[in-house]
Phi, psi and omega in degrees: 000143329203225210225132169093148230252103155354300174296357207243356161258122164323107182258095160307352217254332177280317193288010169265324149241062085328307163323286200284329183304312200254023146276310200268001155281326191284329172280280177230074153281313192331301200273016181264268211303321206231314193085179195259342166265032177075054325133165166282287182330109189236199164253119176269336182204141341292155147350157165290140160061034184282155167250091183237146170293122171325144193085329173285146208268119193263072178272171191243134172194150182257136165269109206251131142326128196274143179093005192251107178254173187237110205253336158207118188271124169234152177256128158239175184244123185013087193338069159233127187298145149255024177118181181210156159243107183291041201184153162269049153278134208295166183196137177263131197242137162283155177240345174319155187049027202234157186268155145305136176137244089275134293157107164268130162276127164228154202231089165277120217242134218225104182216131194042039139080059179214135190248165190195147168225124143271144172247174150191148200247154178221166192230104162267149215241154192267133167284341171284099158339105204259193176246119172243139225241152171229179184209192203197135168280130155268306174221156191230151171214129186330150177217143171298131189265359180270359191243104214281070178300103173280340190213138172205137186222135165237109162247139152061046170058039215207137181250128156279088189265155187208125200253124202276220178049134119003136181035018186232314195308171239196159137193137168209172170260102163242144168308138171287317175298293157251029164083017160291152182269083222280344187179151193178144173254096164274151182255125185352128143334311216285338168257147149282063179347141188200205253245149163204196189192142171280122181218127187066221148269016166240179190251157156240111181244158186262155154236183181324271164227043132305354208359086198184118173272181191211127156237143063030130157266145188256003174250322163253026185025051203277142182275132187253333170173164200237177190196144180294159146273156161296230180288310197305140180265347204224168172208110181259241186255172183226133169209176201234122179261336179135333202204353170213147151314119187231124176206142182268163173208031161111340191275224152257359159327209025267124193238148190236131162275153135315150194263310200265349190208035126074352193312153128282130180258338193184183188176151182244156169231139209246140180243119175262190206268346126336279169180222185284162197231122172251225167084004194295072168294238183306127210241195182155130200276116160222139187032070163077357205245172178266119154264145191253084165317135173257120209276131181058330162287144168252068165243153176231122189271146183247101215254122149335069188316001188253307166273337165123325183312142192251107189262328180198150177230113174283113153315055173300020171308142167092352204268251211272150199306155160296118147064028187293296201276141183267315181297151188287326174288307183317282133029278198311293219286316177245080245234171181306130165151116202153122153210145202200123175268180188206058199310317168332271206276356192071011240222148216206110192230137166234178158196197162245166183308115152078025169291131194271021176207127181255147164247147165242142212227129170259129171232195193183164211269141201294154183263000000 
């Protein structure tokens, strides 16, 4: 992401699911209230949309109507069972090792020799505080200020970059030291470049909203075949964990492909202890952990891939000078994003859209 004066663009893809939440809150307080074969039987705990902290223990109990009995309850959580009851008496469920985010509850139910399903949805939400770190320059190296940077990698001493805007985007091989462009591909007018990632011997690259992944040869950047998105509406950033594609699409989402046939498999949704953070751009794997771009901040988050929890967030203010860019799009637009590890040597380098400078950076925890 993207283009264009910040305030005025519309992430279809949350007002789309903002849309379905609340078709599917409404359907079911209904099946809360009635049960789907018109039933009595509702849920006495949890709330509709109740709220809790990972880790915290969730009981479930039905609220049963008097003269009414209920002869077997079975519970699932996003349908994996978490107990039964021959009765509506509560049963406890752990959230420990469980992801962010909301979460259906179901309750199938056998009542006067009649079967029935309640649903009702809860959000767990992270408890966690995150830590926050600033950083220091190590060393600064020239960045081509024409490359509106969306993807950013370091192999074999060669950074892999992928460069966003309509009749402009990229993917190249640049030099570090001096930011030169050793090889580079434009990609159809018609996308809008975004995140990409070396797995194997191809580049994977993301575009906007074209919902069309891009692959590559990584040595002659021959484009070799393109793959749909899923359930994702959008394609922000992209990294290689080793064993799966991990990619954002603007929300608190974040989602893992399959490495070889591009499938989305799962997903996390990501929270600092306020609550979800979205804008989730330019990604990067390091020692087991997501590292985030936060889209127009300048921050970078660092996310539990098994929960969603935001563990720690780096301040980069002042890392490019106060009132470098004069235009008000430019301002909006060319913003913190790029992040690239060196797993070899350790070394942790960012920059930004059409920044005239990439760092490598030591960061620590603030005094």
């Amino acid at each position: 992401m993207h283009s264009g004066q910040v305030k005025k663009i519309i992430n279809l893809s949350k007002l789309v699911l903002a849309v379905v939440v609340l078709s599917g809150i409404s359907l079911i307080i209904s099946c809360k209230d009635t049960g789907s074969s018109g039933s009595s039987v509702g849920f006495k705990f949890p709330e509709q949309g109740q709220s809790f902290g990972l880790g915290d223990e969730v009981k479930i109990a039905l609220d049963v109507p008097a003269g009414k009995s209920i002869t077997s309850a079975a519970y699932t959580l996003d349908g994996k069972p978490v107990g039964s009851k021959n009765n509506g008496e509560a049963v406890a469920v752990p959230t420990a090792g469980l992801s962010l985010g909301y979460k259906l509850i179901t309750a199938v139910i056998e009542a006067d020799g009649k079967k029935d399903t309640l649903t009702i949805n809860i959000e767990l939400k992270s408890s966690v505080k995150p830590v926050q770190y600033t950083y220091k320059i190590v060393n600064t190296f020239p960045h081509d200020t024409s490359a509106y940077t969306q993807g950013l990698e370091y192999h074999g001493g060669k950074f892999l970059e992928s460069t966003g805007q309509e009749q402009h985007s990229t993917v190249r091989w640049v030099d570090v030291k001096s930011g030169k462009v050793l090889q580079q591909t434009k990609i159809d007018d018609q996308y809008f470049g975004e995140g990409s990632s070396l797995v194997d011997n191809k580049v994977v690259m993301l575009t906007w909203q074209n919902r069309l992944g891009l692959v590559f040869d990584a040595t002659s950047f021959k484009q070799l075949s393109t793959f749909p998105y899923q359930s994702s509406m959008e394609g922000w950033g992209l990294c290689f964990d080793g064993k799966q594609l991990i990619k954002s699409d603007g929300t608190n989402k974040i989602w893992f492909l399959n490495k070889d046939n591009y499938k989305e498999e799962s997903s996390i949704e990501v929270y600092n202890n306020i609550g979800p953070v979205d804008k989730l751009n330019e990604l990067e794997y390091i020692d087991g952990k997501i590292y985030a771009n936060v889209y127009t901040k300048n921050v970078i988050v660092v996310i539990d891939p098994k929960s969603g929890v935001i563990e720690q967030e780096i301040d980069f203010t002042g890392l490019l000078p106060a009132g470098f860019y004069k235009d008000e799009v430019d301002q909006a637009n060319n913003v913190l994003n790029g992040i690239a590890w060196d797993k070899a040597g350790k070394r942790l380098f960012v920059t930004g859209k059409k920044w005239p400078h990439l760092f490598e950076v030591k960061i620590s925890p603030k005094q």
